[in-house]
N, C-alpha and C positions, 0 to 999 in steps of 0.2 A: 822264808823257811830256814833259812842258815842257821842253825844252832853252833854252839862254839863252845868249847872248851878248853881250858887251861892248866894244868899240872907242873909243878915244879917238881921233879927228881933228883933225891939225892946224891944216887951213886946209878952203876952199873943192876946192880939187883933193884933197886927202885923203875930201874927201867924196864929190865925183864919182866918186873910184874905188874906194870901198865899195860906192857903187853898181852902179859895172859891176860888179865882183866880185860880189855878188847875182846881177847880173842874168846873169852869165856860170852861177853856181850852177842857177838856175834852168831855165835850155838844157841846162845838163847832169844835170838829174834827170826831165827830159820835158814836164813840163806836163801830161802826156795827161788828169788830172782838172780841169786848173785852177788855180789860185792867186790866192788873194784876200791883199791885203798891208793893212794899217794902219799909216798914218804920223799917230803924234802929233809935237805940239812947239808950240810957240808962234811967233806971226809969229817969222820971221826964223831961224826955226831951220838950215835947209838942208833943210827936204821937199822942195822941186821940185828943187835943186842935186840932192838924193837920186835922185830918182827920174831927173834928166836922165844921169845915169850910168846907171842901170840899162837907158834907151832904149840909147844908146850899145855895153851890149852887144850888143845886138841889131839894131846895124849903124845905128843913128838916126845921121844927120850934121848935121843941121838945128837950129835954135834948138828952147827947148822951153821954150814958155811956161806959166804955173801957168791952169790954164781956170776961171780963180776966177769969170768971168760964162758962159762954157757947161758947166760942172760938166762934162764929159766932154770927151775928147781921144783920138780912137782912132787907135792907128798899126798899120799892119798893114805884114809882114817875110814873106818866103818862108821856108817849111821846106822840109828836107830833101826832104820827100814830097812838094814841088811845092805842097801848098795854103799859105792864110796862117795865120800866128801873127799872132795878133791879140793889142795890149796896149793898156788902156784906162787912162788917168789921171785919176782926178776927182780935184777939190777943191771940198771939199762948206762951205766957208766962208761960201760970202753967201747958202747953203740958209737959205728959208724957217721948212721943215713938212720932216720928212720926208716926208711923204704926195706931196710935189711928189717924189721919185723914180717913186713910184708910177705915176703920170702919164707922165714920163718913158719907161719901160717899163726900170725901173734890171736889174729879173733877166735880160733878154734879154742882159746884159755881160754876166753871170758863166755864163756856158757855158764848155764844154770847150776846153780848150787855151788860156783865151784867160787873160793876166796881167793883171789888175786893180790897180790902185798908188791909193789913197784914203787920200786927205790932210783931215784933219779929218773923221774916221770916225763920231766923237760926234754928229757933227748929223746923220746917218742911221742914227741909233739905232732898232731894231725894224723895220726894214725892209731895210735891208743883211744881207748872208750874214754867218754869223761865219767872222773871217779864220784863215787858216793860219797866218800870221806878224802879228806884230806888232812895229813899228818907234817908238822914242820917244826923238827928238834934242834934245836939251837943249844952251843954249849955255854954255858955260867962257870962264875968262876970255881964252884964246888958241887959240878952237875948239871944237870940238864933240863930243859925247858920244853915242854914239848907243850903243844897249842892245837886243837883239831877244827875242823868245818864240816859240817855237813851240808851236800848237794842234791841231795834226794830224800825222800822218805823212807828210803832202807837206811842211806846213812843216819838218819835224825832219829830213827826206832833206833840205833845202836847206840848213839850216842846218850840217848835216855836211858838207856839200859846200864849203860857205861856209871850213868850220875847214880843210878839203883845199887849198883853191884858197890862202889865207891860209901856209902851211906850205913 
């Protein structure tokens, strides 16, 4: 079932709007389970430019900074149905243990509907959910690479959406 994907980005703005395109994918395949995303890459790659697009689709107008010292950043958007879509950012970088999610109460994020965007996934290894997608931006010499996978059937609905909205 791994679908996959490949984009090459030019700049900063090319990455932003890979994101919103995600994140546009995303709104349009529901959420109603969830989605948990994985963003690798090494400093500097464009994970938060990444995911600042993805807010963006979902109507973010504000700065969107990496929560590299509160590990979490939740933004919450009206749906349709009146209640919120709620989308959670961490960046799990200057984590400890994982066990310090634990503490945290890190499963109460990944409930229903809500889109979860974790950036340096590895340092909440065995205690984070395994993700639906996985995102891994590598830099070029004139920009960015970004590559995805899909691990579920919500991630694989997104990623077909993703090939739709791209077309």
């Amino acid at each position: 079932m791994e679908s996959e994907l490949t984009l090459t980005l030019a700049d900063e703005g090319a990455t932003v709007a890979a994101g919103e395109t995600l994140g546009r994918a995303c709104l349009a395949t529901g959420l109603q389970g969830g989605l948990t995303l994985f963003l690798h890459g090494q400093l500097g790659a464009g994970k938060t430019t990444f995911c600042r697009g993805v807010l963006r689709a979902f109507g973010h107008r504000g700065a969107v900074k990496s929560p590299t010292y509160t590990l979490v950043e939740p933004y919450d958007f009206p749906r349709a149905d009146g209640g919120p879509q709620r989308v959670f950012h961490f960046d799990l970088y200057r984590l400890g243990d994982a066990e310090e999610l634990e503490f945290m109460g890190v499963r109460d994020y990944f409930a229903l509907q809500s889109l979860s965007l974790v950036e340096w996934p590895e340092r909440g290894a065995g205690v984070l959910p395994e993700p639906d997608l996985e995102f891994e931006l590598a830099v070029l010499d004139s920009g960015r690479q970004l590559h995805a996978v899909a691990h579920s059937p919500a991630g694989d609905a997104v990623l077909s959406a993703v090939r739709t909205l791209l077309t």
